[in-house]
VEXTORSE-235940 format. One record per atom (N, C-alpha, C): residue number from 1; atom name; y, z, x; residue in one letter. Coordinates in steps of 0.001 Angstrom, whole numbers, plus 500000, padded with zeros to 6 digits. Layout:
N
     n   atom        v        w        u   res
   NUM     CA        Y        Z        X     A
...
END
This chain:
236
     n   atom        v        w        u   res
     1      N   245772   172330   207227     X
     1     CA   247052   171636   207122     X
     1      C   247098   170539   208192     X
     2      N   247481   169334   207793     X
     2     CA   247504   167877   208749     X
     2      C   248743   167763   209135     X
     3      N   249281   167202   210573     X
     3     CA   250538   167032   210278     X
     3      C   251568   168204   210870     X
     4      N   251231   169479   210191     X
     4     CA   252127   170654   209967     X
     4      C   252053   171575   211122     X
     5      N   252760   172389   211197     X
     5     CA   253212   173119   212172     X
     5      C   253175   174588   211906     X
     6      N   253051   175532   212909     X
     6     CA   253025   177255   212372     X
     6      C   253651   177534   211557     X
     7      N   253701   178309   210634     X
     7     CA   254794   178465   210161     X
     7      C   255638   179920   210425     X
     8      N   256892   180372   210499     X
     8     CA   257352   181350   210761     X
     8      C   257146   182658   210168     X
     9      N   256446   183993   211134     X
     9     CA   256354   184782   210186     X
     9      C   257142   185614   209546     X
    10      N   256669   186308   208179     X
    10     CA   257696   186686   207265     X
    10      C   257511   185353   206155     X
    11      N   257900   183936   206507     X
    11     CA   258397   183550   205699     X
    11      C   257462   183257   204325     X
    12      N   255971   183385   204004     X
    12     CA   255483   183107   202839     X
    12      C   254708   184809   203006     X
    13      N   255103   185725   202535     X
    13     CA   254991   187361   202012     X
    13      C   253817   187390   201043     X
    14      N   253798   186188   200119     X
    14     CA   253063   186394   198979     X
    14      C   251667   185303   199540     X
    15      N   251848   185070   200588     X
    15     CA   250791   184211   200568     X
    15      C   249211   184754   200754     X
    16      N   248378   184992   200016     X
    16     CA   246941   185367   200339     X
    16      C   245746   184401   200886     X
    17      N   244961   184588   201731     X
    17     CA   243866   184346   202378     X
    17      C   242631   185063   201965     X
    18      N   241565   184772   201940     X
    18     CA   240356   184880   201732     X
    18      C   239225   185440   202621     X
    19      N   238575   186296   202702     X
    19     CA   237575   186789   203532     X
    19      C   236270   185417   202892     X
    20      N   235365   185007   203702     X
    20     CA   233983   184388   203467     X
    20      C   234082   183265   202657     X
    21      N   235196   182517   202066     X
    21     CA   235375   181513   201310     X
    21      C   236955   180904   201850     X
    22      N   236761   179239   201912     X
    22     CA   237637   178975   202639     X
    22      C   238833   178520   201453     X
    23      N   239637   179250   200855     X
    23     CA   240814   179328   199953     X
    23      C   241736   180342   200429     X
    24      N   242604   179795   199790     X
    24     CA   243997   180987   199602     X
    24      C   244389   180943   198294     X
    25      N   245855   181385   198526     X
    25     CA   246357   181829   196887     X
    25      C   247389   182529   196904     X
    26      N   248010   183028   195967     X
    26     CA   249524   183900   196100     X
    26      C   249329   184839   194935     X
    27      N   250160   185411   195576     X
    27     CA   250725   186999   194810     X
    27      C   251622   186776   194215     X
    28      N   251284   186455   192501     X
    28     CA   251693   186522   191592     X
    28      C   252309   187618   190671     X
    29      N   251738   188735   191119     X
    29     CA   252014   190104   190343     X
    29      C   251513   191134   190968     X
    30      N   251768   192522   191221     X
    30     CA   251283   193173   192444     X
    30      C   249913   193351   192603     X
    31      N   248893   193285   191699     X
    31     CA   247788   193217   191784     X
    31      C   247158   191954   191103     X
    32      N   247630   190539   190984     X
    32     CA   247261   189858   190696     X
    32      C   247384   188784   191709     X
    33      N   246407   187734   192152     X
    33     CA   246547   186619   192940     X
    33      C   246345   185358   192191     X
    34      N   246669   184405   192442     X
    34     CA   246508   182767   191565     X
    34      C   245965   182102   192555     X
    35      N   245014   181355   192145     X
    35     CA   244244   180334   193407     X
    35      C   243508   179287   192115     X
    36      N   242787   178440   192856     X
    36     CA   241819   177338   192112     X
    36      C   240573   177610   191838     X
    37      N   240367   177027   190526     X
    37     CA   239317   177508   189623     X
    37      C   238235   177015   190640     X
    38      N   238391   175782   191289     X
    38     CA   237273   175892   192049     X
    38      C   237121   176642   193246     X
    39      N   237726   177718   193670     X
    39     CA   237436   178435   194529     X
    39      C   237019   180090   194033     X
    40      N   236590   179770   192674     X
    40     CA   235982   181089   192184     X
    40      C   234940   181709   193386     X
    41      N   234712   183099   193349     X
    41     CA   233977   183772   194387     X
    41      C   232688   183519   193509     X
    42      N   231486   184076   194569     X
    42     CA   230408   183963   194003     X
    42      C   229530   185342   193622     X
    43      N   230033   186113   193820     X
    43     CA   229394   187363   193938     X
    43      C   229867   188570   192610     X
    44      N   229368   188543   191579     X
    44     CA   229908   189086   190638     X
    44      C   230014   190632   190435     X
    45      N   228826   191067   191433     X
    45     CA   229104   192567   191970     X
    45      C   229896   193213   192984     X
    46      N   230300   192327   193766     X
    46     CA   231134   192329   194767     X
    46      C   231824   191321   195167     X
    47      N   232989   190859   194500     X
    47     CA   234050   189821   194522     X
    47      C   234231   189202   196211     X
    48      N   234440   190194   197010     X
    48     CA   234786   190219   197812     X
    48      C   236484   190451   198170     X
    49      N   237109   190127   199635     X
    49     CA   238048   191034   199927     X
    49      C   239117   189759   200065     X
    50      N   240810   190127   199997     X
    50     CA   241957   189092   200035     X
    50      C   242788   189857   201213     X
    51      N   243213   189055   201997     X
    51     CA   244356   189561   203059     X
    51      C   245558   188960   202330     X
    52      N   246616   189898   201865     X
    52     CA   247924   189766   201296     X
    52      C   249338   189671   202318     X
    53      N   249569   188348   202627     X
    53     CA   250844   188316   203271     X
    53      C   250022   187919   204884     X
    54      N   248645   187343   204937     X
    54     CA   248391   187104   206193     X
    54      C   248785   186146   206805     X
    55      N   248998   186122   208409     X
    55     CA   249525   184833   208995     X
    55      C   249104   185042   210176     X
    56      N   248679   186333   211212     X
    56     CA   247967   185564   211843     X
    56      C   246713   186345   212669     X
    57      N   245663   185571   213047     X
    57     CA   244272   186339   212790     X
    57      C   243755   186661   214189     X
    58      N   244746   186408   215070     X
    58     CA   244602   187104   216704     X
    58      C   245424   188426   216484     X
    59      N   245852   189198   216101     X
    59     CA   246309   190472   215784     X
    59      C   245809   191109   214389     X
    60      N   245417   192519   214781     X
    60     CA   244779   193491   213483     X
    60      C   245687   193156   212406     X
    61      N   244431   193732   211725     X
    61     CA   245448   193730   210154     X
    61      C   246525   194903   210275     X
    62      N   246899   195235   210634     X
    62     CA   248231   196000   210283     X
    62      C   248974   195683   211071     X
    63      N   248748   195283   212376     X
    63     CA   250103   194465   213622     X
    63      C   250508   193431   212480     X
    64      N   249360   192539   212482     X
    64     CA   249500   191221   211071     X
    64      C   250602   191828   210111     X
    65      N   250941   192812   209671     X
    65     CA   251809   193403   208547     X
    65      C   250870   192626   207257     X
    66      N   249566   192460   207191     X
    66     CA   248937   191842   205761     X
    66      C   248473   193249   205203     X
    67      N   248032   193045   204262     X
    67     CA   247422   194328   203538     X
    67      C   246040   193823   202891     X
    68      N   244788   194461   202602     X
    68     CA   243731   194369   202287     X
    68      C   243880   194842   200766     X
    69      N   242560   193879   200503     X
    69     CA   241860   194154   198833     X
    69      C   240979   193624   198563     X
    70      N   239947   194474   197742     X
    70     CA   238434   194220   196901     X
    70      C   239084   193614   195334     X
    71      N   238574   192336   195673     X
    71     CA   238895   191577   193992     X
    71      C   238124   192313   192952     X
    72      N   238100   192609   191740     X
    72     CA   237634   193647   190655     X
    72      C   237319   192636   189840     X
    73      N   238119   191627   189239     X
    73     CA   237798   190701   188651     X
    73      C   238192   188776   188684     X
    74      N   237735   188699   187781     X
    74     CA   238116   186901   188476     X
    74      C   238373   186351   186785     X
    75      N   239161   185962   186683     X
    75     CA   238855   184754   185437     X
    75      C   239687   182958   185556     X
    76      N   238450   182460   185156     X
    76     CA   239180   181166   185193     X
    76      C   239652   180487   184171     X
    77      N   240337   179552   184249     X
    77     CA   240801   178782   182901     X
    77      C   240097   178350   181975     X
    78      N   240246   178469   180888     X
    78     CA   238807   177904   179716     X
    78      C   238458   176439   179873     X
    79      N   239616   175470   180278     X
    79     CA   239880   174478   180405     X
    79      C   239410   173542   181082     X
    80      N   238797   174346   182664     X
    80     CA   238605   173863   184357     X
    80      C   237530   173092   183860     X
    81      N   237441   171858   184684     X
    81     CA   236795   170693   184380     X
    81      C   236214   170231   185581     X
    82      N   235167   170730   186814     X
    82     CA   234794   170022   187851     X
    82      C   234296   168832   187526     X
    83      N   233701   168380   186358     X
    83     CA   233208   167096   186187     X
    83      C   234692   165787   186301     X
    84      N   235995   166458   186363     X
    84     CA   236744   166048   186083     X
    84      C   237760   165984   187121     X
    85      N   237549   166109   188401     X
    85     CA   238014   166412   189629     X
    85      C   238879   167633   189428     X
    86      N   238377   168898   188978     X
    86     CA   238759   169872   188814     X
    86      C   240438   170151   187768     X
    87      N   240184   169301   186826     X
    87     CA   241511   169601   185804     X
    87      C   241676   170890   185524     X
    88      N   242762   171591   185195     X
    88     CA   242982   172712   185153     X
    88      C   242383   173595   185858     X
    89      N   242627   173498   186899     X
    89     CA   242145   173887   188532     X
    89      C   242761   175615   188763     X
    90      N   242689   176176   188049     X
    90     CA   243627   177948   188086     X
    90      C   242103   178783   188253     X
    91      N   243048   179805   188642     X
    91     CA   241507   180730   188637     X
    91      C   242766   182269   189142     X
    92      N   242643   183319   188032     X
    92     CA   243348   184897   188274     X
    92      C   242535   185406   189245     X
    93      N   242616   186062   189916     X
    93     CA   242074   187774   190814     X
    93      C   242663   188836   190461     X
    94      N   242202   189889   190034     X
    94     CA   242739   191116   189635     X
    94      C   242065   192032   191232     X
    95      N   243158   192397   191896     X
    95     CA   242677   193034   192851     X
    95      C   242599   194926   192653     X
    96      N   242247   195786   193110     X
    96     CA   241713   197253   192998     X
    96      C   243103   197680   193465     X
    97      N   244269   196900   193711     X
    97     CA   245106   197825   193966     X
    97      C   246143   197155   193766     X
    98      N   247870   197713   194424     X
    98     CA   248977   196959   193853     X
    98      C   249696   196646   195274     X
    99      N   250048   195263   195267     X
    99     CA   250613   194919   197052     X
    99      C   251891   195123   196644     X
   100      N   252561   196011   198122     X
   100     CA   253636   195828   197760     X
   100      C   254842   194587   198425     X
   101      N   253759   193285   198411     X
   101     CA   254930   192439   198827     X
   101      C   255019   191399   198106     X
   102      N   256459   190719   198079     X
   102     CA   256822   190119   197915     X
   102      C   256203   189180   196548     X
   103      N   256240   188997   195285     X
   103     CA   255458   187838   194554     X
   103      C   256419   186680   194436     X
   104      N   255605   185578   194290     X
   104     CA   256413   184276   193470     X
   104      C   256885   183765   192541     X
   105      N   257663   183322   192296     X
   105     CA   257798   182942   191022     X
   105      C   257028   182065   191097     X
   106      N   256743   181026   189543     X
   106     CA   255949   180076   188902     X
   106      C   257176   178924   188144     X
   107      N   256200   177941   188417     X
   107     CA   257215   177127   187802     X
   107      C   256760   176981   186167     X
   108      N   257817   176752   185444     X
   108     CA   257426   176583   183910     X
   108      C   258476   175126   183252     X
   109      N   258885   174538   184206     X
   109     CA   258955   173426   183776     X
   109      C   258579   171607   184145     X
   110      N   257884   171700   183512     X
   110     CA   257089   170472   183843     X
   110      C   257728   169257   184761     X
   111      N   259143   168856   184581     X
   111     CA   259879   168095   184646     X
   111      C   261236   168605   185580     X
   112      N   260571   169925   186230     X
   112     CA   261674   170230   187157     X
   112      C   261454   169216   188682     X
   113      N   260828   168760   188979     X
   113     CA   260579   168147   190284     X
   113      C   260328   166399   189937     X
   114      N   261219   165627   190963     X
   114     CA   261624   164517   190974     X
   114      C   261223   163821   192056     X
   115      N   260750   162557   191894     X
   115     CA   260209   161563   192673     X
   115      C   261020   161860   194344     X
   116      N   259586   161815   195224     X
   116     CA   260009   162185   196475     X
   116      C   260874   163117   197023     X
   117      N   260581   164251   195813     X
   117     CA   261300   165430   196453     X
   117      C   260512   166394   197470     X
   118      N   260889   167210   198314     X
   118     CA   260249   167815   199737     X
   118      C   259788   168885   198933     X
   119      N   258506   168996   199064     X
   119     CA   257662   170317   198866     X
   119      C   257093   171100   200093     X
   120      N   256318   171907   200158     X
   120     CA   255531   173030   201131     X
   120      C   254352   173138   201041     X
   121      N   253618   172591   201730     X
   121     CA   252096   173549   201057     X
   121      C   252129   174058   202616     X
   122      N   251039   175062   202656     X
   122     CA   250903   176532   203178     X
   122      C   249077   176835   203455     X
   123      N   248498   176842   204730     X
   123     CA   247647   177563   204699     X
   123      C   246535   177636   205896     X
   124      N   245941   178336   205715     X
   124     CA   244961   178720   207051     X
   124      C   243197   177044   207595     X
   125      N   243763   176022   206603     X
   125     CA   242715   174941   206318     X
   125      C   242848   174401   207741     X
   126      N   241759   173354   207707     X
   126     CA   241576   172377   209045     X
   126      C   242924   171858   209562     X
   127      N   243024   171688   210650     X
   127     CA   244175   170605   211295     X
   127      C   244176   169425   211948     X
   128      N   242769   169320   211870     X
   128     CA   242354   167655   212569     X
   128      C   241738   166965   212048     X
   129      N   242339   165775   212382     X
   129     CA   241809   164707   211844     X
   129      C   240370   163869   212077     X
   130      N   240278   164200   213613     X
   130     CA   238955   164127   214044     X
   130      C   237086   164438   212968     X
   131      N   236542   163339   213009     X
   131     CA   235237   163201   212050     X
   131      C   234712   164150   212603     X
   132      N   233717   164850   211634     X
   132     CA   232425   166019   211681     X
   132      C   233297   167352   212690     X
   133      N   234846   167733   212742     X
   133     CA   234737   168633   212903     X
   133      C   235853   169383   212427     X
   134      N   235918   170805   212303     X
   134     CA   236231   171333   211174     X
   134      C   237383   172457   212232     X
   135      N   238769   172217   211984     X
   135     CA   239657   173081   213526     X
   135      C   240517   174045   212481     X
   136      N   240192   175605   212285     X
   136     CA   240793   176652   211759     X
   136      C   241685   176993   212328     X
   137      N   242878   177570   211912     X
   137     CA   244266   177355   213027     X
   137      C   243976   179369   212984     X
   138      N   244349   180286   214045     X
   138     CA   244240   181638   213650     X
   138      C   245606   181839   212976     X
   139      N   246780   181097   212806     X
   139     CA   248194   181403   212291     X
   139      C   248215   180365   211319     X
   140      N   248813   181173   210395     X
   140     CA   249433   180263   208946     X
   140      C   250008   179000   209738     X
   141      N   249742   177922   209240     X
   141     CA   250472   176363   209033     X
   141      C   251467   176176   207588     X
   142      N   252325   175138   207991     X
   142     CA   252777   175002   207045     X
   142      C   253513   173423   207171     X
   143      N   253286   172520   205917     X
   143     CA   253979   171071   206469     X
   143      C   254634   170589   205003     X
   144      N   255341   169826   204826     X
   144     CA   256060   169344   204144     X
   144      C   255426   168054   202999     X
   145      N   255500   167589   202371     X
   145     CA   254812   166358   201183     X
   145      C   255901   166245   200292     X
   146      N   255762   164841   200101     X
   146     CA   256785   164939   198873     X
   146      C   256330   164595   197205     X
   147      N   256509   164964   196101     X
   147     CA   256319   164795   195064     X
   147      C   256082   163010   194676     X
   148      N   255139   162725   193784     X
   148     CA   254812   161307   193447     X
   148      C   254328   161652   191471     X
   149      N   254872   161232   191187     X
   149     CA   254823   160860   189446     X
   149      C   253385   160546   189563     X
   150      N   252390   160598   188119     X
   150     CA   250902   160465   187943     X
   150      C   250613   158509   188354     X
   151      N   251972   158244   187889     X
   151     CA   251629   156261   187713     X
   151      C   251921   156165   188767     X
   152      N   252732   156520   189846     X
   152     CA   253361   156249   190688     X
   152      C   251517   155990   191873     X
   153      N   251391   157261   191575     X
   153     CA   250304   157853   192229     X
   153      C   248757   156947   192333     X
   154      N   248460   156753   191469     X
   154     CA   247536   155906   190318     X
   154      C   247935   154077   190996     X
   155      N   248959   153712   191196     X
   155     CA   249132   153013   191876     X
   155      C   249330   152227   193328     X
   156      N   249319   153741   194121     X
   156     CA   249415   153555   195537     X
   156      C   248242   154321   196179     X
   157      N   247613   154405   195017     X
   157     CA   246393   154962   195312     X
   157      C   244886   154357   195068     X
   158      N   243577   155040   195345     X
   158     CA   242757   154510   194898     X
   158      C   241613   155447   193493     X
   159      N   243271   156419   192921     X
   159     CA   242566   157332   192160     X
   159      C   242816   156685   190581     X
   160      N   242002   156094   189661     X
   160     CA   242444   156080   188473     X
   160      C   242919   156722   187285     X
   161      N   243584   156481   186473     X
   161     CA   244480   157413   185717     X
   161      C   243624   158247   185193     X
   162      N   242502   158223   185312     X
   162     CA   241362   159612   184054     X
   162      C   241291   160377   185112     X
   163      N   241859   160960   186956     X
   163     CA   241593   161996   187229     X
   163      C   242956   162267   187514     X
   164      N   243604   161863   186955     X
   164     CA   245162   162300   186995     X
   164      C   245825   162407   185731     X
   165      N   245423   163280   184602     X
   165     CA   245443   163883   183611     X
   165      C   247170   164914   183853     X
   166      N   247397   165344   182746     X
   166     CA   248715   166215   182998     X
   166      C   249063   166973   183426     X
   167      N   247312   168099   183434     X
   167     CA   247537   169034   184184     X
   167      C   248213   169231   185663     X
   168      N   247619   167802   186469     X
   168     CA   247258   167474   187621     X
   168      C   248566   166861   188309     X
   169      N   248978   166457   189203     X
   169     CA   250373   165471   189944     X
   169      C   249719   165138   191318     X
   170      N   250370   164427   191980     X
   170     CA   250245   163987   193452     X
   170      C   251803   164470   194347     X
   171      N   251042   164631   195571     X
   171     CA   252319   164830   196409     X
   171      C   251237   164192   198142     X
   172      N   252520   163514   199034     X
   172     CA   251842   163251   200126     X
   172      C   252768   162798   200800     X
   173      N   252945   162342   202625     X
   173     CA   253653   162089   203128     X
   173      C   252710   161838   204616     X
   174      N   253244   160382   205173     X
   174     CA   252278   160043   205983     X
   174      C   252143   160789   207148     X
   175      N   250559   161034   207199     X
   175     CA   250083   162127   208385     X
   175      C   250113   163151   207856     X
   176      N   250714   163225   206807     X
   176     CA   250635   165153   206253     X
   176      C   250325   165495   205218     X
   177      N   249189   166681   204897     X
   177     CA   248626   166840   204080     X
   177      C   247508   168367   204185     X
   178      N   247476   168961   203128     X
   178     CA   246592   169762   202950     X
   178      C   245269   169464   203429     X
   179      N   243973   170097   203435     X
   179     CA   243088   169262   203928     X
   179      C   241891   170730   203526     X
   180      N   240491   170821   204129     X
   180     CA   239747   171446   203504     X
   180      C   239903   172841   204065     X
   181      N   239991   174191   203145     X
   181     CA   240216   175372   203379     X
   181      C   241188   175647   203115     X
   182      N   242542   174648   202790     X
   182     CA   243704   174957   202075     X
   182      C   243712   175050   201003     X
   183      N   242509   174794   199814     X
   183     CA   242737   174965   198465     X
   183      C   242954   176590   198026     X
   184      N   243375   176073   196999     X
   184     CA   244396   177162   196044     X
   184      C   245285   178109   196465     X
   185      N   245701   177332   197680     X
   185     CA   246953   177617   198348     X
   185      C   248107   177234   197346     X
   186      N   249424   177606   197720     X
   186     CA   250626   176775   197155     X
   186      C   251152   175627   197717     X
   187      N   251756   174844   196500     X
   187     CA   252813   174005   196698     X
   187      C   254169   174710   196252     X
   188      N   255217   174043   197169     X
   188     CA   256558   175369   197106     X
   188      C   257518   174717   196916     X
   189      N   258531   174747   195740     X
   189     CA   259673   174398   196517     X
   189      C   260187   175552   196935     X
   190      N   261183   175676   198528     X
   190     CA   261624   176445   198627     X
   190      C   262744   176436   198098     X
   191      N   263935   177540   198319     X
   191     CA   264811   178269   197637     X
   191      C   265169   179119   199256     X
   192      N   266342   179865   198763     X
   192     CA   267247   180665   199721     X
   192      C   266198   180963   201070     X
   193      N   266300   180090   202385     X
   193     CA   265595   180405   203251     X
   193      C   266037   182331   203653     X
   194      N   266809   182829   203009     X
   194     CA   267106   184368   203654     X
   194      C   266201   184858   202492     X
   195      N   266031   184331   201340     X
   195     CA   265615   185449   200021     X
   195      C   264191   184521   199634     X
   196      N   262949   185254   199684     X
   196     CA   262031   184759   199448     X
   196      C   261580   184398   198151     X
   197      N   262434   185339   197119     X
   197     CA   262398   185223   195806     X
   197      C   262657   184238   194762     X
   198      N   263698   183355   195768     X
   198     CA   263900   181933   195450     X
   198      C   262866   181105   195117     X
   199      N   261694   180977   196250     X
   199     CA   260844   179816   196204     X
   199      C   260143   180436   194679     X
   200      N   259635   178731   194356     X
   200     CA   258797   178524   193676     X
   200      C   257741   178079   193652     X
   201      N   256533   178214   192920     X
   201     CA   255594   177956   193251     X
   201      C   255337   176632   191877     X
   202      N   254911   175026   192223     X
   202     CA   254690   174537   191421     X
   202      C   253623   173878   191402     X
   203      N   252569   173934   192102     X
   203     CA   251140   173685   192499     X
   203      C   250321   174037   193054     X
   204      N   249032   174121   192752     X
   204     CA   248213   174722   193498     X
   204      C   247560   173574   194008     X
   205      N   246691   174145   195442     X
   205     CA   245966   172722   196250     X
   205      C   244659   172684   195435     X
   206      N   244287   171656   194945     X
   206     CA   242938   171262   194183     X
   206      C   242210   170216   195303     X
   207      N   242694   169060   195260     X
   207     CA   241646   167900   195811     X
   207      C   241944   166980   196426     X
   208      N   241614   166029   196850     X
   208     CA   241963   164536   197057     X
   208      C   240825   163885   197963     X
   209      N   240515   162901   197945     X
   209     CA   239713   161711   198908     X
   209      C   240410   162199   200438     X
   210      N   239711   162463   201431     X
   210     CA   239477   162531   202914     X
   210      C   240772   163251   202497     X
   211      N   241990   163653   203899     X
   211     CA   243487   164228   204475     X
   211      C   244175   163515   205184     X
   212      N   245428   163607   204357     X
   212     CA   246415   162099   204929     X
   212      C   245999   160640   204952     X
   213      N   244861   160555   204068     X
   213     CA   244496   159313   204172     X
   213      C   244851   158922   202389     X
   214      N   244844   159315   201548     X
   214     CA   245661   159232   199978     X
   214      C   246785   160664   199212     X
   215      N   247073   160511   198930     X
   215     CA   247677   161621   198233     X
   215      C   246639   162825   197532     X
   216      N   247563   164047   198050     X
   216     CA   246317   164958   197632     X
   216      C   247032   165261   196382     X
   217      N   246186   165866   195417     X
   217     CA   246285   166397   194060     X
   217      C   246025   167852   193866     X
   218      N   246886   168433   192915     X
   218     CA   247413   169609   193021     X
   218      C   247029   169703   191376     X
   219      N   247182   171494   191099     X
   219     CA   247257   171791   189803     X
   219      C   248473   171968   189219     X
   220      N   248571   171782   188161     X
   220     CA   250635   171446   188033     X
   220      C   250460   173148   187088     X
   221      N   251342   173996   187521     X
   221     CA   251522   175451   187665     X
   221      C   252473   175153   186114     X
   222      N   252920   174544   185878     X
   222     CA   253797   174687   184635     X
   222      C   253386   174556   183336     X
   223      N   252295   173312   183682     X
   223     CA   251031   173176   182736     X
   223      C   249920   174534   181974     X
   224      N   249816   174999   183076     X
   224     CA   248988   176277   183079     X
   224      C   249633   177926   182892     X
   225      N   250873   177502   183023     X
   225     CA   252165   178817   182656     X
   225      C   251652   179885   181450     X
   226      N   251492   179043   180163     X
   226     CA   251506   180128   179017     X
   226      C   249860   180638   179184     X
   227      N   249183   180497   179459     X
   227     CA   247562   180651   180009     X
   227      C   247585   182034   181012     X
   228      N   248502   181458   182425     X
   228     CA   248712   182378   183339     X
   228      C   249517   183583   182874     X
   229      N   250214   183725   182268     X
   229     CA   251237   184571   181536     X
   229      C   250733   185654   180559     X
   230      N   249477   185026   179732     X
   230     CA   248705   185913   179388     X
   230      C   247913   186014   179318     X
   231      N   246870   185982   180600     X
   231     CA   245609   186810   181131     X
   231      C   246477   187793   181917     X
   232      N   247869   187467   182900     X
   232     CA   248431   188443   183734     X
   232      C   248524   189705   182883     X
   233      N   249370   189551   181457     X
   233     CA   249396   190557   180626     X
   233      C   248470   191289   180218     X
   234      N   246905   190653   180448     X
   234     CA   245784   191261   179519     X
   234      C   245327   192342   180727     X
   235      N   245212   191651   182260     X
   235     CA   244346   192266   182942     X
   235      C   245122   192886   183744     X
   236      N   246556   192914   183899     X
   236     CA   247192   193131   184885     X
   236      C   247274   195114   185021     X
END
C-alpha cells in the first residue's frame, strides 16, 4: 500500500493474507475466500495455508486474533485472461474449515459507484516507492483511491481501451495506491464504521503500470457476481 497508513485493528475481520505467495483476499463465506485469478497457488497437493482476519505479524497468531487454514481447493474463472492484463481476474479458495469471522458482502451492481467516489483498498503489499526495493509493512495498511469510469481512465492514462474491458475499472489518487503483494486484496466501500457488515466489497486488486504512478486496475466484483454465487453454492 503507497500513500496509506495502518489500519485500525478489528476494522477489516474478513480480510485474508497468504502464507508463501504475496496476495490477499476476503472472506466471502465461512469457508470460502475471493482473491485474483492471478494469484492462483501453485501447489495442487498442497494449496497451502490463509491467515483469516490478519493484521499484524509481530504478534502470534492467536494474540493477532487471525485464525489459520489449509486451502482444499482453488477454482478460477473460466474467463481469466493473463494475455489480457488479467480480465476476469477472480479466483475461489475453499478452505478445510469454517472462520468464524466476519464475511463481506459483494457488490452486484455494476453502476453503484460514481466518478471520484472514496474507496479502500487494504493490505500487507510494499510501501515504498523507492527502485529495486521491496518494504513489507508487519501490520495491515490501508489508504483511500477514488473511483474513475473505463474512458475516463483510458484517457488520463497510458492504458488503452482493450485492457480496460468491463470486467475491469480504475481507481487512483495521487501518491496512493495499491502496489505489489496487495493483489486480490479488496476494494471497499465502507459502510457503518461501528458494523462491519456494511462494507462492501467492489473490487479486487489485479494490476497496473509501476504504484501511484497511473491508476491501478481492479476486477469489477459485480461483473463476476453470478459466477461467484455459483461456484460458492457448488463448493461451499
Amino acid at each position: 500500500i503507497i500513500g496509506g497508513n495502518v489500519a485500525t485493528p478489528g476494522d477489516y475481520p474478513y480480510f485474508v493474507h497468504f502464507d508463501g505467495i504475496a496476495c490477499g483476499g476476503t472472506l466471502i463465506a465461512p469457508d470460502i475466500v475471493l482473491t485474483a485469478g492471478h494469484c492462483k497457488l501453485p501447489y495442487p497437493s498442497s494449496y497451502g495455508i490463509v491467515h483469516v482476519g490478519r493484521h499484524d505479524y509481530r504478534m502470534g497468531l492467536w494474540l493477532d486474533g487471525s485464525q489459520l487454514f489449509d486451502v482444499v481447493k482453488q477454482v478460477r474463472h473460466p474467463q481469466f485472461n493473463d494475455a489480457l492484463c488479467f480480465s476476469h481476474d477472480f479466483l475461489l479458495l475453499k478452505l478445510d474449515g469454517q472462520s468464524s469471522k466476519q464475511v463481506v458482502s459483494l457488490d452486484t451492481n455494476k453502476d453503484s459507484m460514481s466518478d471520484g467516489e472514496e474507496l479502500h483498498v487494504i493490505g500487507f503489499g510494499d510501501t515504498t516507492l523507492a527502485p529495486y526495493q521491496y518494504d513489507q509493512p508487519d501490520r495491515l495498511h490501508e489508504v483511500t483511491v477514488n473511483y474513475m469510469n473505463n474512458q475516463q481512465c483510458a484517457r488520463s492514462s497510458i492504458y488503452p481501451n482493450s485492457l480496460l474491458p468491463e470486467a475491469n475499472f480504475c481507481a487512483m489518487d495521487a501518491g496512493e495506491d495499491g502496489c505489489q503483494g496487495d493483489s486480490g486484496g479488496p476494494l471497499l466501500m465502507k459502510g457503518n464504521i461501528n458494523d462491519k457488515r456494511d462494507d462492501v466489497q467492489v473490487g479486487v486488486v489485479s494490476w497496473g503500470l509501476g504504484c501511484a504512478e497511473h491508476p491501478g486496475v481492479y476486477a469489477r466484483v459485480s461483473e463476476g457476481y453470478d459466477w461467484i454465487e455459483k461456484q460458492v453454492c457448488k463448493i461451499s
